[in-house]
N, C-alpha and C positions, 0 to 999 in steps of 0.2 A: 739804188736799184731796188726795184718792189719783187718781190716771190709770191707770183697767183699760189693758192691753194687750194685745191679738189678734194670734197671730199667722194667718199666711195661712189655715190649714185652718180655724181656728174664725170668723175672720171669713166665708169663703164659708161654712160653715154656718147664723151669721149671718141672711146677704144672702139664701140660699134660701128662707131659714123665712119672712123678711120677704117675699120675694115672692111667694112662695106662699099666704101667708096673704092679701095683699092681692090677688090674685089670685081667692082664693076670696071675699074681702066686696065682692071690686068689677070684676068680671068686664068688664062693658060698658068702664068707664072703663079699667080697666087696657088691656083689647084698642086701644083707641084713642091711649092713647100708644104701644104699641110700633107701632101700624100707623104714627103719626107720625114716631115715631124711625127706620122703614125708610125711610119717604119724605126725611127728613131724609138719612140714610145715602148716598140712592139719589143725592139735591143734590149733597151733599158729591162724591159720583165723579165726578158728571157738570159739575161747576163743577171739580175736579180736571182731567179730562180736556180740557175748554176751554182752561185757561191753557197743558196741553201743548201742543196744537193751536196756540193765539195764539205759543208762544215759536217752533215748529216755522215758522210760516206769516212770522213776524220773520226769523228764522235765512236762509229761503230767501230775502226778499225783500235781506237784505243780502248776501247771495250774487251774487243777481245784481249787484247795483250793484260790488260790488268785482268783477267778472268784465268789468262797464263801463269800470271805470276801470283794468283791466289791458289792455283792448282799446285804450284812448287811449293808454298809457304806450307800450305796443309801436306803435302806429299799424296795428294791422289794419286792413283793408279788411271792408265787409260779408261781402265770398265768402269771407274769410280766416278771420272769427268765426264763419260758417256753418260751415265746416269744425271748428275748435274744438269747437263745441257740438253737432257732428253733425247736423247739418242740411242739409249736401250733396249 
């Protein structure tokens, strides 16, 4: 059993011919998966962007708690951690 092998240029040659030919027998159907594969795409960023957001909106909230437990360790007073965090 022989294994053709492609390298990069003839494989996108290839991959064009194919899609352009399927392109041309199946227009409707083709348009509909790329319109899905955007939509897909569009997911992917915006489920990307979420988890930055959820690590961001984590980060802060344990900020503040060790910002808590630095105000107990020193024994600030409320006016003392007002001034800290600018609130003055």
């Amino acid at each position: 059993m022989t294994i053709a092998t492609l390298d990069e240029k003839q494989f996108k040659i290839l991959l064009k011919e194919a899609i352009v030919e399927l392109f041309e027998e199946r227009q409707e159907v083709f348009s509909a998966i790329v319109a899905e594969a955007i939509e897909d795409i569009g997911l992917a960023n915006a489920i990307r962007e979420g988890q930055r957001n959820l690590r961001q909106a984590d980060m802060s909230t344990l900020e503040g708690e060790i910002d808590q437990l630095a105000y107990q360790l020193y024994g600030l007073t409320r006016e003392e951690v007002a001034i800290v965090e600018g609130r003055s």
